[in-house]
VOPAGU-2260 file (C-alpha; in pm, 1 decimal, decimal comma):
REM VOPAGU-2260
SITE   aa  ch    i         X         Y         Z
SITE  UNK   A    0   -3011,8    4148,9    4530,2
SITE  UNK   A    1   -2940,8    4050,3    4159,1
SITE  UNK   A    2   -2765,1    4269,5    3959,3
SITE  UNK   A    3   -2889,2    4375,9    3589,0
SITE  UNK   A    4   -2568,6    4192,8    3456,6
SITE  UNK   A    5   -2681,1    3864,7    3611,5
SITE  UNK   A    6   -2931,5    3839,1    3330,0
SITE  UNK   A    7   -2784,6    3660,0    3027,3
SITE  UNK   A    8   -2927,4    3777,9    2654,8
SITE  UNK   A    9   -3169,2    3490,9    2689,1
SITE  UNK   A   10   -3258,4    3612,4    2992,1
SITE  UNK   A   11   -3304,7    3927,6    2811,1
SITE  UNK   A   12   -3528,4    3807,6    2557,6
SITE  UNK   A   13   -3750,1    3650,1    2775,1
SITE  UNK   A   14   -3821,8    3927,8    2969,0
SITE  UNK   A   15   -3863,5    4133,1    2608,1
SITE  UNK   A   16   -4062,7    3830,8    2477,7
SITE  UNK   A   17   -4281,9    3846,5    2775,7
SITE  UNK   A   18   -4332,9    4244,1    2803,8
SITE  UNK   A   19   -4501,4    4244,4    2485,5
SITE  UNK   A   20   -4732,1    3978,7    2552,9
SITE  UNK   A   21   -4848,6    4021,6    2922,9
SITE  UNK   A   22   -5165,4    4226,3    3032,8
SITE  UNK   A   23   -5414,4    3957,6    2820,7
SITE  UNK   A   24   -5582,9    3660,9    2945,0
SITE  UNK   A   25   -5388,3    3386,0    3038,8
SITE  UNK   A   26   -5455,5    3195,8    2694,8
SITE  UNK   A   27   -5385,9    3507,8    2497,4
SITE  UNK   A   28   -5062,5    3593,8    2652,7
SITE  UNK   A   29   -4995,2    3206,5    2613,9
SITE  UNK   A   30   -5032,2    3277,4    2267,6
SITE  UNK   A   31   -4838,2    3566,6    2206,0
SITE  UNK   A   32   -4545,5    3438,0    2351,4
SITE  UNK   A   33   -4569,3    3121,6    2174,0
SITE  UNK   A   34   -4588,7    3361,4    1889,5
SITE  UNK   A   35   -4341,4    3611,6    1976,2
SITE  UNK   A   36   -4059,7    3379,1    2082,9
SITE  UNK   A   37   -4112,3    3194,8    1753,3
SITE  UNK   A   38   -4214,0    2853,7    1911,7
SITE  UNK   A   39   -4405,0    2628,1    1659,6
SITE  UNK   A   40   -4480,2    2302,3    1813,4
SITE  UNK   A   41   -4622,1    2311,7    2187,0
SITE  UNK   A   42   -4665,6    2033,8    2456,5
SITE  UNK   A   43   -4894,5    1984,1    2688,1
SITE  UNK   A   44   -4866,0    1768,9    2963,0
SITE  UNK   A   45   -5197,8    1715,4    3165,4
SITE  UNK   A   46   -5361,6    1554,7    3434,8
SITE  UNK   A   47   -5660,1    1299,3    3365,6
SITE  UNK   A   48   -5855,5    1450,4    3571,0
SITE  UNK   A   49   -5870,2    1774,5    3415,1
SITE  UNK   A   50   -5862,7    1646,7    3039,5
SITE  UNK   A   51   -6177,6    1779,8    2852,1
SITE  UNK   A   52   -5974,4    2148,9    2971,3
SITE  UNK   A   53   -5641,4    2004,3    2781,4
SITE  UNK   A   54   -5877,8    1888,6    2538,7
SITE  UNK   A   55   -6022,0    2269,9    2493,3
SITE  UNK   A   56   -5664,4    2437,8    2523,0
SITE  UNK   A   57   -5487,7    2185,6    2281,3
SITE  UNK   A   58   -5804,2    2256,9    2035,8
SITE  UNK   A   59   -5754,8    2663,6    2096,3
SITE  UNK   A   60   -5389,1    2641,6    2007,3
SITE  UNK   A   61   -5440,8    2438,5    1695,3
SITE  UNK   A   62   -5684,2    2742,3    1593,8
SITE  UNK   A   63   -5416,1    2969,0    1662,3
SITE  UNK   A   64   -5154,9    2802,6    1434,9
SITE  UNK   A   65   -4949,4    2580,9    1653,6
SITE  UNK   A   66   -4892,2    2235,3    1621,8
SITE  UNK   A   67   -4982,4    2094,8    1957,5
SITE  UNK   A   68   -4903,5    1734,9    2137,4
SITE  UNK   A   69   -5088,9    1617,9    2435,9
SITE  UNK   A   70   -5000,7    1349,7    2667,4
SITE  UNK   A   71   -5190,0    1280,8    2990,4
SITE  UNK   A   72   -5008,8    1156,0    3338,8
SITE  UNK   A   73   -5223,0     802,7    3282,7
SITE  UNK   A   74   -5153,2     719,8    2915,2
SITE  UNK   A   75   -4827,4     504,4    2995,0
SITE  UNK   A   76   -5018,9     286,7    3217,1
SITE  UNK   A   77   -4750,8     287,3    3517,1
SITE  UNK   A   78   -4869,0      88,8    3824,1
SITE  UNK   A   79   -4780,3     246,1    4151,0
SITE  UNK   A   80   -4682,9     -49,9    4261,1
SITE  UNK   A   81   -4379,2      28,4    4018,1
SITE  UNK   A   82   -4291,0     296,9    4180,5
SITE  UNK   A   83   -4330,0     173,8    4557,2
SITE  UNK   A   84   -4444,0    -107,0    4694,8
SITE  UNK   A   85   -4621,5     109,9    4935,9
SITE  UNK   A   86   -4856,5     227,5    4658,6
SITE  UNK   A   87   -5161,5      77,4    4425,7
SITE  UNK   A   88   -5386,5      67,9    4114,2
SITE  UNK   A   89   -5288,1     314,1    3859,1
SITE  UNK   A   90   -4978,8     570,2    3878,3
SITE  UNK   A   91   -4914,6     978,7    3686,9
SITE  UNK   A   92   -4608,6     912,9    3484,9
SITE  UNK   A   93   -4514,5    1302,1    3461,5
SITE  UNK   A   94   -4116,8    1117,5    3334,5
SITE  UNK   A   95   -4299,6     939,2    3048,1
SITE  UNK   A   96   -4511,9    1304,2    2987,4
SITE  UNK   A   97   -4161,0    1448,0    2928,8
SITE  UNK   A   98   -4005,6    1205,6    2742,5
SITE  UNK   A   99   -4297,9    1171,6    2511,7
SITE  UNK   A  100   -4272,8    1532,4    2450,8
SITE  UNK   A  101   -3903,4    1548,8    2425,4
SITE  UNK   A  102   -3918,2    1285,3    2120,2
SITE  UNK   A  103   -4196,3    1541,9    2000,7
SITE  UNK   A  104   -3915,1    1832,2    1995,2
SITE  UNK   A  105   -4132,7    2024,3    2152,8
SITE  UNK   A  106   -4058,4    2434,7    2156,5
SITE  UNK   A  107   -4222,5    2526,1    2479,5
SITE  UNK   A  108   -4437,9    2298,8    2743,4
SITE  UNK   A  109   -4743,1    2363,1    2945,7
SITE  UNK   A  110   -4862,6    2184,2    3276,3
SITE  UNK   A  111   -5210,4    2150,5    3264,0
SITE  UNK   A  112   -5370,4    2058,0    3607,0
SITE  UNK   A  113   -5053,2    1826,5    3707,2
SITE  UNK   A  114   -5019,8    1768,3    4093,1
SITE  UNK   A  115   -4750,9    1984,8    4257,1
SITE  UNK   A  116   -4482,7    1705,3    4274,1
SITE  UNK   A  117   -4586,6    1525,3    3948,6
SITE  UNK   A  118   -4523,4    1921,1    3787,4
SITE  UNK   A  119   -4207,5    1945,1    3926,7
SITE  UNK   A  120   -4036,2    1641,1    3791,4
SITE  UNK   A  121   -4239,0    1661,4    3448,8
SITE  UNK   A  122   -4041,3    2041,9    3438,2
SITE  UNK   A  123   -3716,9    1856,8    3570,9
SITE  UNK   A  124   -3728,3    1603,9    3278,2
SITE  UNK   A  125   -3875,3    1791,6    2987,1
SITE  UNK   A  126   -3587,5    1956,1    2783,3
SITE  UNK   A  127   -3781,8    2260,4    2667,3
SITE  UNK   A  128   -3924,6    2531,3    2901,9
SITE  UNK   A  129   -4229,1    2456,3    3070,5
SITE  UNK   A  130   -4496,4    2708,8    3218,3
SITE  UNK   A  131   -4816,0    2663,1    3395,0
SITE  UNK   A  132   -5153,3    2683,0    3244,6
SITE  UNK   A  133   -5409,7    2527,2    3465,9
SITE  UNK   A  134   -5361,0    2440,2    3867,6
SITE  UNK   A  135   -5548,4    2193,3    3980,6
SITE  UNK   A  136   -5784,1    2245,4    4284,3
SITE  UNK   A  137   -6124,0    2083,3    4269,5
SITE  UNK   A  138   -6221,5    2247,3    4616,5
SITE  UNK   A  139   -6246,4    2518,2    4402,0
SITE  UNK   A  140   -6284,0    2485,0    4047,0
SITE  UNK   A  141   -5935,6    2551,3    3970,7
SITE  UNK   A  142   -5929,4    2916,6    4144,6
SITE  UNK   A  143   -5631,4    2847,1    4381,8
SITE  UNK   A  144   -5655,4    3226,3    4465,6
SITE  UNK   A  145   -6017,5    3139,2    4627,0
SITE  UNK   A  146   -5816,4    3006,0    4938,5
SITE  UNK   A  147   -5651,9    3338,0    4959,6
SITE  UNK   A  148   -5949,0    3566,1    4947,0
């Protein structure tokens, strides 16, 4: 068990940051927290696949003030082959998602539909926070809970 004085005042703040914003929709409370913690310019890091949604959340975030960057796991145009010699045709480049958004100075990041690994080692690279928007399951629309129910 963790004791209350394992939390550090960032800790602290987070949780304070994030009790006044939960109990909304995802986007709202997205937005409020943005808000709250003072966070002005906001990255998103997507998969291809799921880009007209990026393209939707980046536009809703603009509307609400922020000053948003988008980068999808394709646009470096890494071949897999790069990676492994194992692998083909084109490869997700969640390092280059990071680093483009690092350069950005980006406040606060959010993973947009990336595959589990590719999500973990875009959060591993990218030098400010990261939280998850979108998880990507086209066997059923994007409702991961579905599998669950």
């Amino acid at each position: 068990m963790v004791d209350k004085s394992d939390y550090n005042p960032q800790d602290k703040e987070v949780m304070i940051v994030t009790a006044k914003a939960k109990n909304k929709s995802r986007l709202q409370e997205l937005i409020d927290f943005a808000r709250t913690a003072g966070y002005k310019k906001l990255g998103i890091a997507n998969c291809k696949g799921v880009q007209p949604l990026a393209d939707k959340l980046a536009e809703k975030l603009r509307e609400a003030g922020f000053e948003v960057f988008a980068v999808n796991c394709r646009e470096s145009r890494l071949q897999a082959c790069e990676i492994s010699p194992e692998m083909s045709g084109g490869s997700c480049d969640p390092l280059s998602q990071a680093a483009y958004l690092n350069e950005k100075e980006t406040d606060f990041n959010i993973n947009v539909g990336l595959c589990l690994g590719h999500g973990l080692l875009f959060q591993k690279y990218s030098k400010a926070e990261v939280t998850t928007f979108l998880v990507k399951d086209f066997e059923t629309g994007h409702k991961t809970v579905e599998h669950l129910l």
